[in-house]
CHARMM internal coordinates of N, CA and C (Angstrom, degrees):
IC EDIT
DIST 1 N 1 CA 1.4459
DIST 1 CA 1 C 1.5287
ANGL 1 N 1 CA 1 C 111.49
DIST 1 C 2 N 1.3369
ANGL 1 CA 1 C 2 N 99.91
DIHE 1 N 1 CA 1 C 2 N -24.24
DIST 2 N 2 CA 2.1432
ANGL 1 C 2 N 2 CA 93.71
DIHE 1 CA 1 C 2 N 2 CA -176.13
DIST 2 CA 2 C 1.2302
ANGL 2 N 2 CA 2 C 103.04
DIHE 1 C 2 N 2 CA 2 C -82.34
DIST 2 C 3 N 1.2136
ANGL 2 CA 2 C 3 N 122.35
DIHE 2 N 2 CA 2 C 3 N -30.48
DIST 3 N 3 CA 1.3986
ANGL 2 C 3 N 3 CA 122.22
DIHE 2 CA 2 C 3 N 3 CA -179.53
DIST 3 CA 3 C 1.6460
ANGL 3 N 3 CA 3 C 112.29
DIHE 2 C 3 N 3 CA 3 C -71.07
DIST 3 C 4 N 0.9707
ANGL 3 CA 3 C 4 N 128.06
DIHE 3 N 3 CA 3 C 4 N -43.61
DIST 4 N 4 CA 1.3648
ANGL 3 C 4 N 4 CA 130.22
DIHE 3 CA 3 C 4 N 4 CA 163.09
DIST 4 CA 4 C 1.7504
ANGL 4 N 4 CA 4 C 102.94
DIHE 3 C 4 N 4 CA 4 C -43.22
DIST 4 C 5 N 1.4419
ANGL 4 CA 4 C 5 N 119.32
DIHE 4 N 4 CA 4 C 5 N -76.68
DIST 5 N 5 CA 1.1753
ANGL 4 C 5 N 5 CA 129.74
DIHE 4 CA 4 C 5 N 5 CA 168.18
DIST 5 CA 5 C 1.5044
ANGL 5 N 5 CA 5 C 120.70
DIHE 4 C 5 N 5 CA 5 C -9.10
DIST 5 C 6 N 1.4484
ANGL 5 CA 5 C 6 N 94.95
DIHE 5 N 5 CA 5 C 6 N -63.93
DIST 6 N 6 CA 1.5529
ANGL 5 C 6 N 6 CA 109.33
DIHE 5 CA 5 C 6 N 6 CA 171.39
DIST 6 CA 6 C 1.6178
ANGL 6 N 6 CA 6 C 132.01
DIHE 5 C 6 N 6 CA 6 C -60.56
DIST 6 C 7 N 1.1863
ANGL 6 CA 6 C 7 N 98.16
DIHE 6 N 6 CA 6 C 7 N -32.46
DIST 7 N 7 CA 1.5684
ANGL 6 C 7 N 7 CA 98.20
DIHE 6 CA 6 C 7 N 7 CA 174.90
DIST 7 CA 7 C 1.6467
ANGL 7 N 7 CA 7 C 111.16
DIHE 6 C 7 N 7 CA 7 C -94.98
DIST 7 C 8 N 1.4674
ANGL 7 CA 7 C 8 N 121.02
DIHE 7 N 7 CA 7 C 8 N -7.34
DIST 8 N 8 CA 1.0667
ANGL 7 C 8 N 8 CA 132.18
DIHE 7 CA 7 C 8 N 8 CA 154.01
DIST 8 CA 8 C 1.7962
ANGL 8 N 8 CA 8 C 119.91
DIHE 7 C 8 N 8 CA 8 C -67.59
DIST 8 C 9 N 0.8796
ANGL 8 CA 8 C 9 N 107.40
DIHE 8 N 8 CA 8 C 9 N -56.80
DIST 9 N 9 CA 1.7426
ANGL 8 C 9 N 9 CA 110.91
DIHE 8 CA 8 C 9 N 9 CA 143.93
DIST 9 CA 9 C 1.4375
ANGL 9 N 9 CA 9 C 114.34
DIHE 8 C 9 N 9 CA 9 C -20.83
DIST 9 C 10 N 1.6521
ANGL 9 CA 9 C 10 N 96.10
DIHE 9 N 9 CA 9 C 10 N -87.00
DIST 10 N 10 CA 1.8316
ANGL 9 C 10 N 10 CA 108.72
DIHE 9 CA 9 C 10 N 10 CA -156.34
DIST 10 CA 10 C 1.7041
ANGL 10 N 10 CA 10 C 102.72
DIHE 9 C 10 N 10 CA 10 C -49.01
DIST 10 C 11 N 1.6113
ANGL 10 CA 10 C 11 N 121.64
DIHE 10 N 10 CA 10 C 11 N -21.02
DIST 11 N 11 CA 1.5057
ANGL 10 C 11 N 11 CA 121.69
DIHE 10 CA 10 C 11 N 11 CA -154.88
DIST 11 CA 11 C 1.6668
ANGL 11 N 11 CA 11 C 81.51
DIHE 10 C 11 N 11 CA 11 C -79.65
DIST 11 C 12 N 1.7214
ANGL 11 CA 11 C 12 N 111.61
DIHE 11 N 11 CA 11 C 12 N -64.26
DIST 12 N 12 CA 1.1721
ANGL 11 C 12 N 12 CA 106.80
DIHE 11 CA 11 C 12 N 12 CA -162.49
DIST 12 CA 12 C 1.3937
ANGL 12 N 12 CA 12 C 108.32
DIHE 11 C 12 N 12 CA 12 C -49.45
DIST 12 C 13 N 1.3993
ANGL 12 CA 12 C 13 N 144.30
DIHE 12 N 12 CA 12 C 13 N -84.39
DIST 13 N 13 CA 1.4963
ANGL 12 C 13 N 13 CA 143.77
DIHE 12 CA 12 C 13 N 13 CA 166.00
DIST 13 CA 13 C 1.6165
ANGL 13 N 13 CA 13 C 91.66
DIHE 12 C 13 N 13 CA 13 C 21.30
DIST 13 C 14 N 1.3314
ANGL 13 CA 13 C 14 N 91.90
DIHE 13 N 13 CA 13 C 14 N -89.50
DIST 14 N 14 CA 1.6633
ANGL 13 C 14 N 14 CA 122.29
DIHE 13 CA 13 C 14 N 14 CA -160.47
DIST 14 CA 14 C 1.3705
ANGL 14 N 14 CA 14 C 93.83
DIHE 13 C 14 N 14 CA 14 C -30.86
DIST 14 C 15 N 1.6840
ANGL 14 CA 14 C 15 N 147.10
DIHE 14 N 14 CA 14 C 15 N -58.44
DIST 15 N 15 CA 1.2070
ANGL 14 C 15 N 15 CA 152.29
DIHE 14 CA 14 C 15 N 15 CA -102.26
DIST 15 CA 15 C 2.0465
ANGL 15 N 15 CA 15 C 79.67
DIHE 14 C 15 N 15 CA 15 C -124.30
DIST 15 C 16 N 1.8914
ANGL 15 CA 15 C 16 N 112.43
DIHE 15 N 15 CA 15 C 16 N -40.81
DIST 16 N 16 CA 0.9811
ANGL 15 C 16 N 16 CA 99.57
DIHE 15 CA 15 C 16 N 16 CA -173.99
DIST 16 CA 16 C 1.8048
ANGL 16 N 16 CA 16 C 133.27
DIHE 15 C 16 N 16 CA 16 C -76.32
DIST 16 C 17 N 1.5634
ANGL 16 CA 16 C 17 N 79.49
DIHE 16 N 16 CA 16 C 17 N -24.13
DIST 17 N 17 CA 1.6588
ANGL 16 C 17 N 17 CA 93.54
DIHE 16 CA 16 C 17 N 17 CA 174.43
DIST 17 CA 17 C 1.5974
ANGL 17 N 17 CA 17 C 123.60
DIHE 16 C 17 N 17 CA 17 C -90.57
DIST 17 C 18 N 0.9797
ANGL 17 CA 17 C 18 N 97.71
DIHE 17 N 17 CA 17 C 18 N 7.76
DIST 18 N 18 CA 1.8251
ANGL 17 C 18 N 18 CA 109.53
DIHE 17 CA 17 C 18 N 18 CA 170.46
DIST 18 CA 18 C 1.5693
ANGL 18 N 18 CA 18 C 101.33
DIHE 17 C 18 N 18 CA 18 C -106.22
DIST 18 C 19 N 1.2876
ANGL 18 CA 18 C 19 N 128.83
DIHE 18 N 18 CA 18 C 19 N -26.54
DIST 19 N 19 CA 1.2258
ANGL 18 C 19 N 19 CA 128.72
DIHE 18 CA 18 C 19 N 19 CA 172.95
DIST 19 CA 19 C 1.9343
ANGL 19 N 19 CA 19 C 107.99
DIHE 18 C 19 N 19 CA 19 C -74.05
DIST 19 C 20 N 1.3148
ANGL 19 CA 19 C 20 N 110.00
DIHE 19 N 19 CA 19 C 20 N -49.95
DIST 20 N 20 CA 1.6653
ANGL 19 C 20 N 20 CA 121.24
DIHE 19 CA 19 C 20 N 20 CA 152.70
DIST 20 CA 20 C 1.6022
ANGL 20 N 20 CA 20 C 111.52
DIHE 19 C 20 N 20 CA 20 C -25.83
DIST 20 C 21 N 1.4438
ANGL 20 CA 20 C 21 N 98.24
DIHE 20 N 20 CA 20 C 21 N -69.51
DIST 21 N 21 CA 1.9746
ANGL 20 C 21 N 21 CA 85.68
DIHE 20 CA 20 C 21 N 21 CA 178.81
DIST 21 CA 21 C 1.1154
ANGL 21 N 21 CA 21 C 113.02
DIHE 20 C 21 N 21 CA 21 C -71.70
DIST 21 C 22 N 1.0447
ANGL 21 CA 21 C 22 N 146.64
DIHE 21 N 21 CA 21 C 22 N -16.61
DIST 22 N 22 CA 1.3075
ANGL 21 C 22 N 22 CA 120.75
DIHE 21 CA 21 C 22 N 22 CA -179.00
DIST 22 CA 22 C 1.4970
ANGL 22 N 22 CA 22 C 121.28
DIHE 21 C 22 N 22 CA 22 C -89.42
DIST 22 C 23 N 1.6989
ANGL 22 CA 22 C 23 N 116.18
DIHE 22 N 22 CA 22 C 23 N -20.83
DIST 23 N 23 CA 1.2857
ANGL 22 C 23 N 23 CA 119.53
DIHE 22 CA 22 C 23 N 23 CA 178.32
DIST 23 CA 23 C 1.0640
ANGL 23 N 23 CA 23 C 102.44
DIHE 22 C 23 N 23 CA 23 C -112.05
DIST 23 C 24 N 2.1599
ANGL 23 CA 23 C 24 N 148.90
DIHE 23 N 23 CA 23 C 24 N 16.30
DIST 24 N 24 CA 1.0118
ANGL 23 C 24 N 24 CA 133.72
DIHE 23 CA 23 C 24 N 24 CA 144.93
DIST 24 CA 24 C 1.2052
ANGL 24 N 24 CA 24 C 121.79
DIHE 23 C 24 N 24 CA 24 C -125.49
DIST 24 C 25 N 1.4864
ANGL 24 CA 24 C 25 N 126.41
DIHE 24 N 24 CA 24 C 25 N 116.92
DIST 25 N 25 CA 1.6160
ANGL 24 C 25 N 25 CA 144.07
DIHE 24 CA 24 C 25 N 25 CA -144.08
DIST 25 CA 25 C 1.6378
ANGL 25 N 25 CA 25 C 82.22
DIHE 24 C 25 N 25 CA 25 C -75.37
DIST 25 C 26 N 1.5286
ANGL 25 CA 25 C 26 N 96.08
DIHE 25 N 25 CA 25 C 26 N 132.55
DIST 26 N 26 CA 1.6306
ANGL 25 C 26 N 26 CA 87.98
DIHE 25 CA 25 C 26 N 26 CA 172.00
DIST 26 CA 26 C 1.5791
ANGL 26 N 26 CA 26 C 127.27
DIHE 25 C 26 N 26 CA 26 C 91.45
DIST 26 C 27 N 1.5306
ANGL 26 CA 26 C 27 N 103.00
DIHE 26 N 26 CA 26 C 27 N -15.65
DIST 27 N 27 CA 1.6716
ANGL 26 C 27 N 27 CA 121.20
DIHE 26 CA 26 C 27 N 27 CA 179.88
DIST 27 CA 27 C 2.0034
ANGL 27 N 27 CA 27 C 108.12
DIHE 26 C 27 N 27 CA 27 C -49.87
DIST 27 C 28 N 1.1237
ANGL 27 CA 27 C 28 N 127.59
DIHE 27 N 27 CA 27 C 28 N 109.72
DIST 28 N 28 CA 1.3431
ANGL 27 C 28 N 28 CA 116.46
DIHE 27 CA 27 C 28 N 28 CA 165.35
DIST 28 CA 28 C 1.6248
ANGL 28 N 28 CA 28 C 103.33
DIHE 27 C 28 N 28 CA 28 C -114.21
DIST 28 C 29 N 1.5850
ANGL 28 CA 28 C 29 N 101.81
DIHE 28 N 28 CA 28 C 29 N 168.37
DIST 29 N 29 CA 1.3659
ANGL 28 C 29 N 29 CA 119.62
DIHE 28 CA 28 C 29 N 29 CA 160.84
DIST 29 CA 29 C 1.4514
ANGL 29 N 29 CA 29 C 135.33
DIHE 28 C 29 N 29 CA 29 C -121.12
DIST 29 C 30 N 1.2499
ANGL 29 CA 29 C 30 N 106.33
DIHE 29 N 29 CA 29 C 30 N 66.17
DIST 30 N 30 CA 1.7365
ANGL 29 C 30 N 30 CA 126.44
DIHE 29 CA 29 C 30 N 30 CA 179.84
DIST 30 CA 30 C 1.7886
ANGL 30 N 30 CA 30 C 105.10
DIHE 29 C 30 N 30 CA 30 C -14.48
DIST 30 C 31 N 1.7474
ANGL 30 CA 30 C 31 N 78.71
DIHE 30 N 30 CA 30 C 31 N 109.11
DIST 31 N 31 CA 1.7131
ANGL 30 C 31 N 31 CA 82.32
DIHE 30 CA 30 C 31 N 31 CA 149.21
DIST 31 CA 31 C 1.0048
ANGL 31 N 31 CA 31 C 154.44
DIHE 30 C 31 N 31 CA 31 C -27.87
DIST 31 C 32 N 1.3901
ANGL 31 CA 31 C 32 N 138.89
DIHE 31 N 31 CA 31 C 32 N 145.01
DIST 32 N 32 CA 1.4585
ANGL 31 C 32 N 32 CA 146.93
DIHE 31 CA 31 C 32 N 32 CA 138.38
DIST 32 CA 32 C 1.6713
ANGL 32 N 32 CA 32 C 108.35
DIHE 31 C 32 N 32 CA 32 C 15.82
DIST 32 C 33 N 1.6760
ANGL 32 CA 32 C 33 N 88.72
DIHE 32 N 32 CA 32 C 33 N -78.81
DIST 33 N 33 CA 1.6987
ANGL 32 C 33 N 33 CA 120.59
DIHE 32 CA 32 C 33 N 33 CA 177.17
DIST 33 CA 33 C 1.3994
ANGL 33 N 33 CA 33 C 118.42
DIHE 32 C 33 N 33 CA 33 C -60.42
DIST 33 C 34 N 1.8386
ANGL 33 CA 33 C 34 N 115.64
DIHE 33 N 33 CA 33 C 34 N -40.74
DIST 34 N 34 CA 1.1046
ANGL 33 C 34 N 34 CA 108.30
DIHE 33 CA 33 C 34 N 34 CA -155.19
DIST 34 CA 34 C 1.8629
ANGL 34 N 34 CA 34 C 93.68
DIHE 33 C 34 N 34 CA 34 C -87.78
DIST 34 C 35 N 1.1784
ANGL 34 CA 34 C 35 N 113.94
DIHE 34 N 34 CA 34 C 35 N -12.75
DIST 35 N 35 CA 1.4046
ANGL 34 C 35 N 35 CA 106.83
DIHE 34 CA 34 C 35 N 35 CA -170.00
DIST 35 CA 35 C 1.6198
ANGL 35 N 35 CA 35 C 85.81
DIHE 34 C 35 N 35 CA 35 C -75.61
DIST 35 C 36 N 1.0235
ANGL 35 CA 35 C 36 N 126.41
DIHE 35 N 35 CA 35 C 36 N -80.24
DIST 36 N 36 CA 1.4460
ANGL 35 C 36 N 36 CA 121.42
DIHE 35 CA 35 C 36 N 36 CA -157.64
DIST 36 CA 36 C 1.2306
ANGL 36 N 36 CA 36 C 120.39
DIHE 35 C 36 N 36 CA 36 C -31.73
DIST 36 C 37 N 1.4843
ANGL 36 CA 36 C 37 N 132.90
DIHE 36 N 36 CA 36 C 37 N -31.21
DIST 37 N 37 CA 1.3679
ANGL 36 C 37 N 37 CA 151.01
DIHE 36 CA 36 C 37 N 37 CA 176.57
DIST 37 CA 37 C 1.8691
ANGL 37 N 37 CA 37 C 82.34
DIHE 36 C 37 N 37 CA 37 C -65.67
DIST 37 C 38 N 1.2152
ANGL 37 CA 37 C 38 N 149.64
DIHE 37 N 37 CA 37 C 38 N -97.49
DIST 38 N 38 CA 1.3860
ANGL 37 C 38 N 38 CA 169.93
DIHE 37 CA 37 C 38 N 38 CA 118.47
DIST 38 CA 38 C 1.3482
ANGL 38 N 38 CA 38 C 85.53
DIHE 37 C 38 N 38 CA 38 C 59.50
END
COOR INIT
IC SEED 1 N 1 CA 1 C
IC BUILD
């Protein structure tokens, strides 16, 4: 069941941050690298 959960998760994310670029000029998603620096 968590695993279901989880990829139910990752879709929404996914669905929210593509909705992010398009309605915020400038929207990025920091790297691997750049988060750890962060």
């Amino acid at each position: 069941m968590l695993r279901k959960q989880n990829i139910r998760n990752l879709k929404t994310e996914k669905a929210g941050i593509s909705i992010l670029r398009n309605l915020v000029e400038g929207f990025i998603v920091p790297s691997k690298d750049e988060k750890k620096i962060l």
